[in-house]
N, C-alpha and C positions, 0 to 999 in steps of 0.2 A: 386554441392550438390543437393539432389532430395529433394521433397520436407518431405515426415518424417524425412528422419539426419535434414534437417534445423528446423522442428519443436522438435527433440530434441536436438537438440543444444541452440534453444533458453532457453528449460529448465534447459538446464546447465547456461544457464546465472543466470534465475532465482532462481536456488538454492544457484548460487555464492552470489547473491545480500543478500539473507537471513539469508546465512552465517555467523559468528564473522569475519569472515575476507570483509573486505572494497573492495568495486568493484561500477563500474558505474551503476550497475543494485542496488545498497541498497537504495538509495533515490529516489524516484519517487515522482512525482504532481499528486496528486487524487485530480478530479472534480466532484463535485455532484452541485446538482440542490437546489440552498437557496429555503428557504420557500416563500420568497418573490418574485422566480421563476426566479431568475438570478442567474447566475454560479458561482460556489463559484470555487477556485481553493487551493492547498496546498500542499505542502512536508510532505510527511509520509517515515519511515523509514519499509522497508522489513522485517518481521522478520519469515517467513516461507515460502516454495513455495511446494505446494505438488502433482507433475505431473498426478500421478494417479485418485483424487481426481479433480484435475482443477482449486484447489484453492491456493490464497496468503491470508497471515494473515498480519496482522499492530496491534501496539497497543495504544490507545489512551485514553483522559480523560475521563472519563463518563458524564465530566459537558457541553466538548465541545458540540458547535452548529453544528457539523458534526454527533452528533446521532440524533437531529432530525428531521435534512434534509433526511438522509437512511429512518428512521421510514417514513418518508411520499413518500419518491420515492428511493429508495435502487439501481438504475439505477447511476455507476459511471463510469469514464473513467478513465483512467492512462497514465502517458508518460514518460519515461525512455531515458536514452542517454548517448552511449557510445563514446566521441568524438573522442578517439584516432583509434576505430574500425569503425568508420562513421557508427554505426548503430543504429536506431532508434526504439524503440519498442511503440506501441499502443496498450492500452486494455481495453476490454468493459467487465462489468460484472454486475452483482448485491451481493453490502453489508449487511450485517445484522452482529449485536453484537453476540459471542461465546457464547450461552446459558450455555456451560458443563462449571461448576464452577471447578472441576478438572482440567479441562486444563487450562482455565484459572491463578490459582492457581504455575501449572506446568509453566507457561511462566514468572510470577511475581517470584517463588523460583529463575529461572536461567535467569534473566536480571542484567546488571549491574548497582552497586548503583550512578554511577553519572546517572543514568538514571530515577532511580525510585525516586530519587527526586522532581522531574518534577511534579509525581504527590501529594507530598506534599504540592504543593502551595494553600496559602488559599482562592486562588478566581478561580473562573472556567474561564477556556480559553476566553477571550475577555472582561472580564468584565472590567469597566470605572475607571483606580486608580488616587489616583494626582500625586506621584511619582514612578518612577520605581521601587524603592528597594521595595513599598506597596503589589508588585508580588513574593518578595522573601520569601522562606521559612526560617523560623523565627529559628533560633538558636538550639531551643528543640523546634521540632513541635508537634502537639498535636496527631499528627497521622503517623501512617508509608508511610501511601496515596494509601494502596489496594483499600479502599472503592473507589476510582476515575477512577481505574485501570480498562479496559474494552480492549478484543481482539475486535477487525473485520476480520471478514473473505469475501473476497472476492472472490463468484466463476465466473470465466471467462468464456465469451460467443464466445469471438473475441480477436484473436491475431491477429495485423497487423504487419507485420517486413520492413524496408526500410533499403537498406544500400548502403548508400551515398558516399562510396566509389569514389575517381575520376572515369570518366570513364568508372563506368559501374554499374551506377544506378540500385539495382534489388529489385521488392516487391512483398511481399507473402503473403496473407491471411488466416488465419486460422480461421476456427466458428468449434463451438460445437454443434450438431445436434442428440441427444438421446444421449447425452455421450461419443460420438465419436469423435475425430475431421479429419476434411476435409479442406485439403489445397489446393490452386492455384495462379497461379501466376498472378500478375495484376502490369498494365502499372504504371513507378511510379508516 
């Protein structure tokens, strides 16, 4: 495989991951940098990949402590892993929250309701309860929980691919350089 099929093949992964349909590319670990300047690490759920563009989207709380770690260093990583294909994806980009309340809007109308739940709960992501159910959304909530609801988009700087395959270890690099991107292969 040269290296543009294998960089658009990785985007096939990533539009698989973003998909309604379930694949090893929908959950990823995003790592940002806490306020307190150690790594924070987490599972975000893929919910756009748009090759053109260069960007993934995810959608999260607005109360979480992941928007204001981006606001102060928007520098994040990701790690993806397909175990049955032994391959490993790595990516560098920078976050920031979806400004366009449209789109936004657009991603809240067609998400599913066990999902938007989630942002019904009455306390924001990490805050101190006594009991667990204290995190649960209450019966008739008081809110639908748009107001919580915030995209990220993140544009990508650095595709790394490894694929772990027995036998015959192979990794490829990709960075974005005015908009372009440039691949090569490197030792794994």
């Amino acid at each position: 495989m040269t290296l543009p099929e294998l960089h658009a093949s990785l985007w096939d992964h990533l539009r698989l991951g973003a998909s309604p349909t379930r694949s090893p590319f929908t959950i990823w670990q995003l790592a940002t940098c806490g306020l307190d300047g150690a790594p924070q690490l987490r599972s975000i759920v893929l919910r756009e990949a748009d090759q053109a563009a260069g960007t993934l989207v995810f959608h999260t709380d607005r109360r979480s402590p992941k928007l204001a770690e981006l606001a102060a260093d928007s520098r994040v990583a990701m790690l993806g892993l397909d175990l049955d294909l032994h391959l490993q994806l790595r990516l560098n980009g920078r976050a920031q929250p979806v400004p366009d309340s449209a789109r936004v809007q657009r991603m809240w109308s067609g998400a599913r309701p066990h999902t938007l739940i989630l942002y019904q709960t009455p306390h924001a992501p990490g805050t101190v309860i006594a009991r667990p159910q204290d995190g649960q959304v209450q019966s008739q909530p008081d809110t639908d929980g748009f107001e919580n609801f915030t995209l990220v988009e993140v544009v990508l700087e650095a595709i790394d691919y490894l694929d772990l395959s027995p036998g015959r270890h192979r990794r490829a690099r990709f960075r974005r350089d005015a908009g372009a991107w440039q691949g090569q292969w490197i030792a794994p």
